[in-house]
C-alpha positions as CSV (number, residue, x, y, z in Angstrom):
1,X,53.8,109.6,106.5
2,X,51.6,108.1,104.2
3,X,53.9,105.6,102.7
4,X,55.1,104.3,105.7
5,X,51.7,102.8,106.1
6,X,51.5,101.3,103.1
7,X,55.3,99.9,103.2
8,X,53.9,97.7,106.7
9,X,50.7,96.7,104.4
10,X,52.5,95.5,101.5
11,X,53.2,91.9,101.9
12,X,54.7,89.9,99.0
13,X,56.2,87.5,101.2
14,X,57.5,86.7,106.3
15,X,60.8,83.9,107.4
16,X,64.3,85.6,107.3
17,X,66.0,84.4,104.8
18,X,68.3,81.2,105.0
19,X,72.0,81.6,105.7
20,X,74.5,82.1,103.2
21,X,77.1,80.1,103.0
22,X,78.8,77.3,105.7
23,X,78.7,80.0,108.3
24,X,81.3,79.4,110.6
25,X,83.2,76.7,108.6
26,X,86.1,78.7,108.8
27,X,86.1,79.6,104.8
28,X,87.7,82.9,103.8
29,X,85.3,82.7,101.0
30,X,82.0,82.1,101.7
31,X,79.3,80.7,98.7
32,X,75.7,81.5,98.3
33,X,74.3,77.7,97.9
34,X,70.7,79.2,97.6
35,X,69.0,78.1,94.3
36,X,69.0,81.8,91.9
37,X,65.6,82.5,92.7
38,X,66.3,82.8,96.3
39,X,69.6,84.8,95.7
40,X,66.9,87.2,93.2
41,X,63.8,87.7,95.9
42,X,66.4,88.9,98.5
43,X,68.3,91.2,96.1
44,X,65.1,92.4,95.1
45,X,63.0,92.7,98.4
46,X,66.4,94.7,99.5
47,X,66.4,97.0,96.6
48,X,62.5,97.8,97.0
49,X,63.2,98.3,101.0
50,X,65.6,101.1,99.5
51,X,63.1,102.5,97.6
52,X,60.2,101.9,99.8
53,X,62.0,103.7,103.1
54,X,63.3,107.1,101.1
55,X,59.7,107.1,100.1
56,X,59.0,107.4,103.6
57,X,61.6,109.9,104.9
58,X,60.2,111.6,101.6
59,X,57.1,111.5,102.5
60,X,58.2,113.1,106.2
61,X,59.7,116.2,104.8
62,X,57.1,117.2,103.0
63,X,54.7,117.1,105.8
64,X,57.7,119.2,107.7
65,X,57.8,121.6,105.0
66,X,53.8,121.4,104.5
67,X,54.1,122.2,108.7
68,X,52.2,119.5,109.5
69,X,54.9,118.0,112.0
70,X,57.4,119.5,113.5
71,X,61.4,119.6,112.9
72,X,62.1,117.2,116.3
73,X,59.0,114.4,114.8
74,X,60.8,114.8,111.3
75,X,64.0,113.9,113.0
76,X,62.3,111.0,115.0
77,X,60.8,109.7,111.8
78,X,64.0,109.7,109.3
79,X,66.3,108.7,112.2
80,X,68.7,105.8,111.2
81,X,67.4,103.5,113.7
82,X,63.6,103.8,112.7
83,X,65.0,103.5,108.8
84,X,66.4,100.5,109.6
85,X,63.5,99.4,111.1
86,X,61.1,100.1,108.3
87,X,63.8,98.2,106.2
88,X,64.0,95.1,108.7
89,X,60.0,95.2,108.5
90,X,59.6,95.0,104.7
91,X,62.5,92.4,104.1
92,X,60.5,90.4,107.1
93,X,57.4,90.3,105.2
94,X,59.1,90.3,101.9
95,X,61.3,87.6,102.0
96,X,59.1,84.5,102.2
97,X,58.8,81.5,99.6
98,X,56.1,84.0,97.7
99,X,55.7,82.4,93.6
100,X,58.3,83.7,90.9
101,X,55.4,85.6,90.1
102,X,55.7,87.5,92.9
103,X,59.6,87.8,92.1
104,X,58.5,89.2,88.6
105,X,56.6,92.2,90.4
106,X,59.1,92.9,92.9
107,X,61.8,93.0,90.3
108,X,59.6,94.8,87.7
109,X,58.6,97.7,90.2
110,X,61.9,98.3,91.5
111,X,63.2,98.8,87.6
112,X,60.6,100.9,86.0
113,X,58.6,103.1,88.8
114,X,61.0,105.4,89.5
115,X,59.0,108.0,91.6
116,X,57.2,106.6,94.8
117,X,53.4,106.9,94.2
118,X,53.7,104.7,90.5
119,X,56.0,102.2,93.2
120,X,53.6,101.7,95.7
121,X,50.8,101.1,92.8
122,X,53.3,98.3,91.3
123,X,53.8,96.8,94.3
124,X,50.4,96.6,95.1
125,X,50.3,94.1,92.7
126,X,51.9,91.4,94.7
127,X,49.1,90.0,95.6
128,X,47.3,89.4,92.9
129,X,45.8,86.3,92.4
130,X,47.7,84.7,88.5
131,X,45.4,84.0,85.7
């Protein structure tokens, strides 16, 4: 699973994210008090996580189909739980102060590459240092 790799490298930005809301204040409602930029890296670091862990179980079947694993590692690999571990892994490194900078890529990558190689090439982009 070559992208899975590269989803653990890729490190825009680490923290969980704040709270939204008054939890517990007994509101039906609650409110995101988080300024916009907040509210946009965790949309977006979510969205790319999307992206990022079907690239993965992508990436498993065609090793399965190339027979390079076998049927019960490709079920271990794309099983919920270790999906929703990959996930938890990128928004943990994903969702950090980072710069609006870093927003911009995140937001960009997710929009335009729409096949997983072109992604992971975007994304690499996170680090780079601005002009």
């Amino acid at each position: 699973m070559k992208h899975l790799g590269l989803i653990l490298l890729l490190a825009a930005c680490g923290p969980k994210p704040t709270p939204i809301g008054n939890a517990g204040s007994g509101s039906a409602v609650e409110h995101d008090t988080r300024s916009p930029y907040l509210q946009r890296r965790d949309v977006a670091c979510r969205k790319v996580a999307t992206r990022l862990v079907a690239c993965a179980v992508a990436d498993a079947k065609a090793e399965l189909d190339a027979g390079s694993i076998k049927q019960a590692q490709y079920d271990k690999d794309t099983s919920a739980d270790v999906q929703a571990k990959l996930a938890a892994e990128w928004n943990d490194t994903c969702i950090k102060p980072g710069t609006t900078r870093q927003l911009r890529v995140l937001e960009v990558c997710e929009r335009e590459e729409q096949a997983c190689d072109p992604l992971l090439e975007c994304l690499a982009h996170l680090n780079d240092k601005e002009p």
